[in-house]
Biopython code that builds the backbone (N, CA, C, O; Angstrom):
import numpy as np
from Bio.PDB.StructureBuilder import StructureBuilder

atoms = [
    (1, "UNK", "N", (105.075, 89.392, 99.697)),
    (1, "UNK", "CA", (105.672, 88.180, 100.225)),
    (1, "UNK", "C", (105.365, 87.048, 99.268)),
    (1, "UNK", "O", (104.195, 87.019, 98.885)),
    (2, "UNK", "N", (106.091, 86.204, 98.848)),
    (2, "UNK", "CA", (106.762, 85.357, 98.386)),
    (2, "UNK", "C", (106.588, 83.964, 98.559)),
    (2, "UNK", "O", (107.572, 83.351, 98.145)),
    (3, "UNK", "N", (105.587, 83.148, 99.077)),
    (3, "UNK", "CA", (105.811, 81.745, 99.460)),
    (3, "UNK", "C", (106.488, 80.932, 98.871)),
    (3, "UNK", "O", (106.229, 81.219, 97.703)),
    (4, "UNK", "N", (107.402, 79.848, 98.833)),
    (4, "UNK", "CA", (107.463, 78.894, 97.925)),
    (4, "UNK", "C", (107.911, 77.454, 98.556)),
    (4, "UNK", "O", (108.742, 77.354, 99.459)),
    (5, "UNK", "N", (107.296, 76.452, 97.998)),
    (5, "UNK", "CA", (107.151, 75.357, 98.099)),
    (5, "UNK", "C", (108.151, 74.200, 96.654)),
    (5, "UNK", "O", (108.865, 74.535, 95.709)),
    (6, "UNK", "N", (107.642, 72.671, 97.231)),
    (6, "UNK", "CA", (107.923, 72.085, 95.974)),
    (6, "UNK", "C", (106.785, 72.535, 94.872)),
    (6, "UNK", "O", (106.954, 73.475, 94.095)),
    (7, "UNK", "N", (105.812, 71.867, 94.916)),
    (7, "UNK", "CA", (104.709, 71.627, 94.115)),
    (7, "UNK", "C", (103.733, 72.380, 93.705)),
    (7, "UNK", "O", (103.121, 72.244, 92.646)),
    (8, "UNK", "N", (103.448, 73.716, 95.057)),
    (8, "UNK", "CA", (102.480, 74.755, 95.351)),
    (8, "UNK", "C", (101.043, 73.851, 95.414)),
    (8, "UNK", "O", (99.997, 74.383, 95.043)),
    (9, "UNK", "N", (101.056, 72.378, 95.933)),
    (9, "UNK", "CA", (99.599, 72.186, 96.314)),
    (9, "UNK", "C", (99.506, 72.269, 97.984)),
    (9, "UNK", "O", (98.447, 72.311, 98.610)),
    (10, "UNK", "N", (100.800, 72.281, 98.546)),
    (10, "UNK", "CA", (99.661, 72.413, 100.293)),
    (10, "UNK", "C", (100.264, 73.607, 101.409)),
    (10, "UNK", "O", (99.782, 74.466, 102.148)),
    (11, "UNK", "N", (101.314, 73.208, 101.122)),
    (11, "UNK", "CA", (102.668, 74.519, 101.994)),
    (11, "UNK", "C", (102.563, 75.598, 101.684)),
    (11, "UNK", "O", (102.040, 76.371, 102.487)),
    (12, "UNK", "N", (102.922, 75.984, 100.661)),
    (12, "UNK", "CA", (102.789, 77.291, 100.416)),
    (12, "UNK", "C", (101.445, 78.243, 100.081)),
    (12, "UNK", "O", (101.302, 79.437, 100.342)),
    (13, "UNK", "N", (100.540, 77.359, 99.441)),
    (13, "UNK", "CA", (99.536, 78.004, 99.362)),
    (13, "UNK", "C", (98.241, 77.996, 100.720)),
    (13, "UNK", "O", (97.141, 78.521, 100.890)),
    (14, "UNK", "N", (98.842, 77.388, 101.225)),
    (14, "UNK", "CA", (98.134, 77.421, 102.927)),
    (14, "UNK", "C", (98.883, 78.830, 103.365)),
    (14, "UNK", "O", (98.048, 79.702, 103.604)),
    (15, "UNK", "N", (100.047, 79.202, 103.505)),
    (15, "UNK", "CA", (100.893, 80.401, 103.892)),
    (15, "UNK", "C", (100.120, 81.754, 103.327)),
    (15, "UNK", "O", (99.766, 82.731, 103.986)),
    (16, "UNK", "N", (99.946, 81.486, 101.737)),
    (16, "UNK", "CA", (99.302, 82.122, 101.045)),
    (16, "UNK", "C", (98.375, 82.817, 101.304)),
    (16, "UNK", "O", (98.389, 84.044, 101.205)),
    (17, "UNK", "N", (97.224, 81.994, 101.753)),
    (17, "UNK", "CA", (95.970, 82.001, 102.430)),
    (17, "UNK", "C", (95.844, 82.444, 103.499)),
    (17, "UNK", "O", (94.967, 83.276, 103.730)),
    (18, "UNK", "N", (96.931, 81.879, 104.705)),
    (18, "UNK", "CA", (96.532, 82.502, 106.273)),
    (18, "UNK", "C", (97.085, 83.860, 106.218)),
    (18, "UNK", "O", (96.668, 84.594, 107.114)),
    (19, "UNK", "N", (98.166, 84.536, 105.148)),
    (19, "UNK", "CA", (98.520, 85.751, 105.078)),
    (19, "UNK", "C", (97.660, 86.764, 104.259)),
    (19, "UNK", "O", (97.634, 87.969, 104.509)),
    (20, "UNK", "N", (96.957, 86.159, 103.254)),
    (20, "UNK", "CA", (96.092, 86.768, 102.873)),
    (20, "UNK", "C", (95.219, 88.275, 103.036)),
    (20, "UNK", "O", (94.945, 89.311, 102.429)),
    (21, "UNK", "N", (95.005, 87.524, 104.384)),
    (21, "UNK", "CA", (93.810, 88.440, 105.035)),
    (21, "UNK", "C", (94.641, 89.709, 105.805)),
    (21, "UNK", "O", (94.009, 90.526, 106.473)),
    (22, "UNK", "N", (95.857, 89.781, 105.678)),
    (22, "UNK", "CA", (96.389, 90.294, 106.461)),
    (22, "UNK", "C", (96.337, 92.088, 105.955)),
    (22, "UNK", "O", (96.417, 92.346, 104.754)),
    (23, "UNK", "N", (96.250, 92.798, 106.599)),
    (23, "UNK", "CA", (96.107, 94.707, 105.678)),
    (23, "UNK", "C", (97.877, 94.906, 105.278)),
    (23, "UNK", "O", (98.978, 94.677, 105.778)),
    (24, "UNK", "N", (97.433, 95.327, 104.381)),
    (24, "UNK", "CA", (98.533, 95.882, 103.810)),
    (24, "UNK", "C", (99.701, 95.038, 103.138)),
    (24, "UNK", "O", (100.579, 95.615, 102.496)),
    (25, "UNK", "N", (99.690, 93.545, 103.313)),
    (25, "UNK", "CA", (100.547, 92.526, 102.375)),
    (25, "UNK", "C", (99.696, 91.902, 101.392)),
    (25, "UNK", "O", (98.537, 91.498, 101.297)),
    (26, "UNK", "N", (100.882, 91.999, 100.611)),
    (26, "UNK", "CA", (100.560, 91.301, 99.300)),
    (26, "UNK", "C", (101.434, 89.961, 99.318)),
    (26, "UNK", "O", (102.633, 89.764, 99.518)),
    (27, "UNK", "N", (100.172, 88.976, 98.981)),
    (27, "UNK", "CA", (100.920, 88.004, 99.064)),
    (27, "UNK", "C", (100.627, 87.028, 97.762)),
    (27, "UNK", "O", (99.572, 87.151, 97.141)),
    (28, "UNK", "N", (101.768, 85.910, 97.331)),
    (28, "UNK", "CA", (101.734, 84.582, 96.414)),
    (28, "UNK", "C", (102.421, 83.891, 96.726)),
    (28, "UNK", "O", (103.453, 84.190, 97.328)),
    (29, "UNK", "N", (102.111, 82.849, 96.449)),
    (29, "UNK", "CA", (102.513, 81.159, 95.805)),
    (29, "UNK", "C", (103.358, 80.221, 94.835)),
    (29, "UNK", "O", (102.797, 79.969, 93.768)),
    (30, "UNK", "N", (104.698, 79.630, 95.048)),
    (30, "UNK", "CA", (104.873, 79.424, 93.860)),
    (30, "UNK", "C", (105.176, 78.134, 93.959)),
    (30, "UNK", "O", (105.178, 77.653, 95.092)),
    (31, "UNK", "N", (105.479, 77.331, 92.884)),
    (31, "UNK", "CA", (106.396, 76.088, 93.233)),
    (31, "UNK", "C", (107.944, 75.911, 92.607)),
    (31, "UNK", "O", (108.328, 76.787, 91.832)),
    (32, "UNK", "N", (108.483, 75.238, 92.799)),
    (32, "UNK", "CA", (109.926, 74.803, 91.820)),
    (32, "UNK", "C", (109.909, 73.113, 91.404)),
    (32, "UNK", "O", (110.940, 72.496, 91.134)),
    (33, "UNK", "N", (108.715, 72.585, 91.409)),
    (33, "UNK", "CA", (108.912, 71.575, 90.617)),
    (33, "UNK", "C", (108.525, 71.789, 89.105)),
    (33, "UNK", "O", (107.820, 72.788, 88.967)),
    (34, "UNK", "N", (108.741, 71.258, 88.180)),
    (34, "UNK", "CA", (108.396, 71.360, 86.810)),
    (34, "UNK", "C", (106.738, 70.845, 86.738)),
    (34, "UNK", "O", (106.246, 71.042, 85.628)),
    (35, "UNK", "N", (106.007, 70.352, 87.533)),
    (35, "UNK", "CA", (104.744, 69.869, 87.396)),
    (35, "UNK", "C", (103.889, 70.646, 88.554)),
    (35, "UNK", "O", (102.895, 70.037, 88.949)),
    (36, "UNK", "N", (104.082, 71.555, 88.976)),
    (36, "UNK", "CA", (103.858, 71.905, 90.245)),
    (36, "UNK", "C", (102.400, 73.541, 89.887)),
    (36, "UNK", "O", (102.324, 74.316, 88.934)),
    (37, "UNK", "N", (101.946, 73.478, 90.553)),
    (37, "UNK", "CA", (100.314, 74.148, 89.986)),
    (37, "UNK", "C", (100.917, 75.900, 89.538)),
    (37, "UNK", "O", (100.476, 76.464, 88.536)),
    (38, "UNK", "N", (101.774, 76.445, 90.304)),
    (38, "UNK", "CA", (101.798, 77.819, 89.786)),
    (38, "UNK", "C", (103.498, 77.896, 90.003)),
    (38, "UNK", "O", (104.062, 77.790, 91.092)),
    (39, "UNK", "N", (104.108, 78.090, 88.792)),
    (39, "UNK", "CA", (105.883, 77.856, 88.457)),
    (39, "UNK", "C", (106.078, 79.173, 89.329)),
    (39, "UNK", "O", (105.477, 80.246, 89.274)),
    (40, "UNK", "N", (107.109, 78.744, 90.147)),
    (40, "UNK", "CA", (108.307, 80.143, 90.434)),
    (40, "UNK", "C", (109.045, 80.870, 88.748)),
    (40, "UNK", "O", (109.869, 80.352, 87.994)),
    (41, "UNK", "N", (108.415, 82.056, 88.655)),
    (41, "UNK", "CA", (109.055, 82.956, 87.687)),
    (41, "UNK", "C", (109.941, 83.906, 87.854)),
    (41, "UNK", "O", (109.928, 84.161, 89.059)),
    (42, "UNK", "N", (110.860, 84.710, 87.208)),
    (42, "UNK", "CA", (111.660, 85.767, 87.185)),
    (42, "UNK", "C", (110.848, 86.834, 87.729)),
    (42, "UNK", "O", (111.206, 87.663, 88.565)),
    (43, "UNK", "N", (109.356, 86.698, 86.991)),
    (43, "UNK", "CA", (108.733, 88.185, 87.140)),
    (43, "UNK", "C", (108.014, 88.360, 88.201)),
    (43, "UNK", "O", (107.476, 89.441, 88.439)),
    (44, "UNK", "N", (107.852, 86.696, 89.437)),
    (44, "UNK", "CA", (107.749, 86.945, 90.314)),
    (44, "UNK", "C", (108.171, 86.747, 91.474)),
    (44, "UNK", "O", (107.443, 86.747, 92.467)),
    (45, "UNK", "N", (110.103, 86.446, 91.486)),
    (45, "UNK", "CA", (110.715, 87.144, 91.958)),
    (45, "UNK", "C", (110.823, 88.710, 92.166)),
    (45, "UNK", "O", (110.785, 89.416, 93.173)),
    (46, "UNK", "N", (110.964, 88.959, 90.891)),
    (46, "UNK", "CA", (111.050, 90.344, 90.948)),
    (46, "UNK", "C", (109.806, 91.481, 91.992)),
    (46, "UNK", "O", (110.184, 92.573, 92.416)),
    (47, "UNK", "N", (108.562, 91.015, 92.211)),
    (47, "UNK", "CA", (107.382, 91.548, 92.616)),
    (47, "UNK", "C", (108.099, 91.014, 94.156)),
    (47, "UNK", "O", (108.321, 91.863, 95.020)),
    (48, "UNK", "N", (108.270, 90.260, 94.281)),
    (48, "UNK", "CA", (108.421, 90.146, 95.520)),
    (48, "UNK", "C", (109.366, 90.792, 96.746)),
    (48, "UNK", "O", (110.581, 90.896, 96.580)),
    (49, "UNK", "N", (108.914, 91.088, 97.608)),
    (49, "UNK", "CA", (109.858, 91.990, 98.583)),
    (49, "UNK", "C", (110.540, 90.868, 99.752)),
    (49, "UNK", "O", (111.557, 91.184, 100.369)),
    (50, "UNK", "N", (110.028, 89.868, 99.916)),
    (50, "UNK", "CA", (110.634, 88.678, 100.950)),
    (50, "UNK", "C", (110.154, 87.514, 100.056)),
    (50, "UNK", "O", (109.129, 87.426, 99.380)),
    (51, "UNK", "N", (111.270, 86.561, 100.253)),
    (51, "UNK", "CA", (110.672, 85.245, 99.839)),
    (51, "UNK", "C", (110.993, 84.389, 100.624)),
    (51, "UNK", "O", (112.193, 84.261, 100.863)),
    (52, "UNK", "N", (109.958, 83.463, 101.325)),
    (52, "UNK", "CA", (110.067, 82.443, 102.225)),
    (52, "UNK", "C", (109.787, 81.159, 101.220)),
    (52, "UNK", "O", (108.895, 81.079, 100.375)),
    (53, "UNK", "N", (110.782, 80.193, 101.542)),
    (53, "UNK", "CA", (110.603, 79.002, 101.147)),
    (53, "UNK", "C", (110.393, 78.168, 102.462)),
    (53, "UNK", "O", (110.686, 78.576, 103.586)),
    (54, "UNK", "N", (109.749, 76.729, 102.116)),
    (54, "UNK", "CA", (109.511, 76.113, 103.580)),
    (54, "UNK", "C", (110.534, 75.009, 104.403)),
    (54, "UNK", "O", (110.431, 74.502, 105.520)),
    (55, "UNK", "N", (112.078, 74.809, 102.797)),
    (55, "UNK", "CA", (112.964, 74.456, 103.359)),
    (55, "UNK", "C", (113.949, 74.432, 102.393)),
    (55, "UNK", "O", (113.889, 74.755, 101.207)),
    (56, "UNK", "N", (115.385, 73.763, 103.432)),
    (56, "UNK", "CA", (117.036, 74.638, 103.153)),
    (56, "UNK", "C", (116.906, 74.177, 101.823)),
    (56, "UNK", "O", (117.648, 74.708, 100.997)),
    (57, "UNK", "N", (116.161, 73.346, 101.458)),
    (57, "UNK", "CA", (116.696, 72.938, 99.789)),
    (57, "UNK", "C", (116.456, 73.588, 98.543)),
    (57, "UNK", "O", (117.069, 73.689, 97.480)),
    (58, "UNK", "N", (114.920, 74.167, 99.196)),
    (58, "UNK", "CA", (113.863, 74.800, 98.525)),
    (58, "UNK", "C", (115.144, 76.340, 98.264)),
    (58, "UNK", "O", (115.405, 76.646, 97.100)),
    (59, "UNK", "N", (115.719, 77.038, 99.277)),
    (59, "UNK", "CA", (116.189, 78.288, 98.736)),
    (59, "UNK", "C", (117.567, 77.871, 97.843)),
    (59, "UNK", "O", (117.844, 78.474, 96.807)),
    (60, "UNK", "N", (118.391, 76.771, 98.369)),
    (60, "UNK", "CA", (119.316, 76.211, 97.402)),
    (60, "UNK", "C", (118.871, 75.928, 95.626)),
    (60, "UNK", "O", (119.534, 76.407, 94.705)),
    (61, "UNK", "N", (117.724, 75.127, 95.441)),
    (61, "UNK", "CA", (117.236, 74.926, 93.918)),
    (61, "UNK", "C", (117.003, 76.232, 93.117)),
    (61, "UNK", "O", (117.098, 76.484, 91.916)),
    (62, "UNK", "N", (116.488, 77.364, 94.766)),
    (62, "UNK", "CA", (115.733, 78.603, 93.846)),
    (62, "UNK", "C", (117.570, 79.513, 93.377)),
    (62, "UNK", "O", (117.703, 80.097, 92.301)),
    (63, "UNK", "N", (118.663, 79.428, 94.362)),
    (63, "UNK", "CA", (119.680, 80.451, 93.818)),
    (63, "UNK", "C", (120.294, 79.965, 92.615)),
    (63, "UNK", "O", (120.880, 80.591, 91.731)),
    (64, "UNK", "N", (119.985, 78.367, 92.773)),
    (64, "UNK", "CA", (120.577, 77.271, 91.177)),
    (64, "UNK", "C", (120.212, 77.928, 90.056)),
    (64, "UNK", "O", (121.008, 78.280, 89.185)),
    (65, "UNK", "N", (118.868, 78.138, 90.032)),
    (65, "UNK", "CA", (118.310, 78.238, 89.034)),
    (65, "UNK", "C", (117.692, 79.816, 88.581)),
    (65, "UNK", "O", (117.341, 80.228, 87.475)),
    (66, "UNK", "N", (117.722, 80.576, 90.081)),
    (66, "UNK", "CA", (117.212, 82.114, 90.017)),
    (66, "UNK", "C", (117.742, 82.707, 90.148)),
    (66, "UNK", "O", (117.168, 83.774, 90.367)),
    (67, "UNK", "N", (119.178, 82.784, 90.182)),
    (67, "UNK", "CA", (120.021, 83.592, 91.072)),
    (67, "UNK", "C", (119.943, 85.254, 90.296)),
    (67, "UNK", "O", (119.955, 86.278, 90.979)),
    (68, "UNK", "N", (119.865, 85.258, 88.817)),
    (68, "UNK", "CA", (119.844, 86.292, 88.398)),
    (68, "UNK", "C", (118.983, 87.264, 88.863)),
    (68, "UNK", "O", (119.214, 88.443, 89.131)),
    (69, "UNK", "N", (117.862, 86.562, 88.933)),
    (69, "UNK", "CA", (116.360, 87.426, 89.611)),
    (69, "UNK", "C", (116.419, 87.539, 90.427)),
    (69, "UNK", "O", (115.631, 88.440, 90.718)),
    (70, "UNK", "N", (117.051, 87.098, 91.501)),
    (70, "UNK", "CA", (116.851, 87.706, 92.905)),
    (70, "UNK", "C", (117.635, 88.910, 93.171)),
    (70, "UNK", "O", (118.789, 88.881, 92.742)),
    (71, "UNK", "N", (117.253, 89.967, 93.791)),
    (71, "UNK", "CA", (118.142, 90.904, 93.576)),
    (71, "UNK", "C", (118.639, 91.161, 95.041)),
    (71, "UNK", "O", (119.607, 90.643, 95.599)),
    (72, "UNK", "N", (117.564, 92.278, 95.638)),
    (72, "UNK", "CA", (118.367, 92.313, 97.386)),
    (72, "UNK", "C", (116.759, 91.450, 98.641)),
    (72, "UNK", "O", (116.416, 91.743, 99.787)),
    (73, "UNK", "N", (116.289, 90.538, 97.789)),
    (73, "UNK", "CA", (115.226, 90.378, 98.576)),
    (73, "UNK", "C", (115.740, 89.250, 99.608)),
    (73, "UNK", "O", (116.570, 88.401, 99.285)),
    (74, "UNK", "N", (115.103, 89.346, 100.991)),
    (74, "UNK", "CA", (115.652, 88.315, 101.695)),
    (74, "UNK", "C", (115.067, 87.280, 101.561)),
    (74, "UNK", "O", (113.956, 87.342, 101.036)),
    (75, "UNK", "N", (115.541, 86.094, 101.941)),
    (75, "UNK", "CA", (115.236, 84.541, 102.023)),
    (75, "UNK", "C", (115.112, 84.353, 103.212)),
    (75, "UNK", "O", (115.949, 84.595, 104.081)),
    (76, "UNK", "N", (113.828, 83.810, 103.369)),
    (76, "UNK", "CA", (113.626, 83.254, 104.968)),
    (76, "UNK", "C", (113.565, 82.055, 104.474)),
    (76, "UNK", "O", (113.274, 81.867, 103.292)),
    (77, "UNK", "N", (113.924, 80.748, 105.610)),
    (77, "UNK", "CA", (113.738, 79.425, 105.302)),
    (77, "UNK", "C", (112.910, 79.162, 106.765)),
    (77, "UNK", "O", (113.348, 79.331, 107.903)),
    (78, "UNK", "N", (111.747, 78.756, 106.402)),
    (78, "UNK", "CA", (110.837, 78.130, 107.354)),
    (78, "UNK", "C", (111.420, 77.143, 108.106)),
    (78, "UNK", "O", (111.820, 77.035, 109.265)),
    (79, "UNK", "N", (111.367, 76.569, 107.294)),
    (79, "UNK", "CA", (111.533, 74.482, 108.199)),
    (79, "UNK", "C", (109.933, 73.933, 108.060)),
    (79, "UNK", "O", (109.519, 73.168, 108.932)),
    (80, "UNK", "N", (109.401, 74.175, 107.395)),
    (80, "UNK", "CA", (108.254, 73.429, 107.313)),
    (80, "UNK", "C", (108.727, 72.295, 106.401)),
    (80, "UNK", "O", (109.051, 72.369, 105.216)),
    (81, "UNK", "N", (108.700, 71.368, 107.103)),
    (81, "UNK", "CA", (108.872, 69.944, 106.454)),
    (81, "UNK", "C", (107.209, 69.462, 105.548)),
    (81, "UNK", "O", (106.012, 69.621, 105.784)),
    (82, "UNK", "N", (107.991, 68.854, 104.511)),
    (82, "UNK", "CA", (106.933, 67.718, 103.995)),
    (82, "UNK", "C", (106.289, 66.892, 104.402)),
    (82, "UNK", "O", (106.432, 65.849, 103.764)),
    (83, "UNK", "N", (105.324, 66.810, 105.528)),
    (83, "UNK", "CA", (104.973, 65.469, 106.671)),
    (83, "UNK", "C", (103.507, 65.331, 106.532)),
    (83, "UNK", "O", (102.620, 64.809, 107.207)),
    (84, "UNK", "N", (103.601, 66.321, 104.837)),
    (84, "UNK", "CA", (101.767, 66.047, 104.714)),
    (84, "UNK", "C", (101.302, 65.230, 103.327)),
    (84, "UNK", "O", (101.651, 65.693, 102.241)),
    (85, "UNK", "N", (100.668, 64.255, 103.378)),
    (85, "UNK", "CA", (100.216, 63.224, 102.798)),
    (85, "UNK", "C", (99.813, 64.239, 101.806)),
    (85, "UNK", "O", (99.283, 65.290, 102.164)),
    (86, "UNK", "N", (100.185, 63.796, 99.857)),
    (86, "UNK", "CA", (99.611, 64.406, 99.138)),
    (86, "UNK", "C", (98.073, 63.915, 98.922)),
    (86, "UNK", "O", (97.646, 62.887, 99.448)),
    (87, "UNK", "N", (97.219, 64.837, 98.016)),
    (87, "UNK", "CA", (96.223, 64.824, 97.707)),
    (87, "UNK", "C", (95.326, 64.755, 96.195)),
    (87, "UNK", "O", (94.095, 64.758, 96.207)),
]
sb = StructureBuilder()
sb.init_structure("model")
sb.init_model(0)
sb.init_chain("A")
sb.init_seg("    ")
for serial, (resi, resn, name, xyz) in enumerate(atoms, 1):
    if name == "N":
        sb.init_residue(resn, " ", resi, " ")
    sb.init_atom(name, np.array(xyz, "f"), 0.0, 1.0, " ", f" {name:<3s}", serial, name[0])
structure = sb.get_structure()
């Protein structure tokens, strides 16, 4: 599983974390801003079996720009809004 966020400092890598612990998933983190702590890549699209982003815009920027890499994995869109003060 797949998280992705803008930035990868609070959304997604909180997802990251509470899935973590979970048996048998594998989970990461990414972002789609250009300054953002760990970049959404091709190669980890590709690793990934679901990718949740935390909103509608977030999977719109990723088909802009990823569409090649994604192959048959699904897109979940959360709705986790941005309503958290950065840090």
């Amino acid at each position: 599983m797949l998280f992705i966020c803008s930035r990868n400092q609070l959304r997604s890598p909180t997802a990251e974390q509470v899935f973590s612990s979970w048996p048998g998933i594998e989970v990461a983190s990414a972002g789609l801003d250009p300054k953002c702590q760990v970049p959404v890549t091709p190669e980890l699209l590709a690793w990934a079996a679901v990718i949740f982003v935390m909103e509608r815009h977030h999977r719109n920027k990723l088909l802009k720009h990823f569409r090649a890499s994604i192959k048959n994995q699904k897109i979940v869109v959360l709705g986790v809004t941005d309503d958290y003060g950065q840090q």
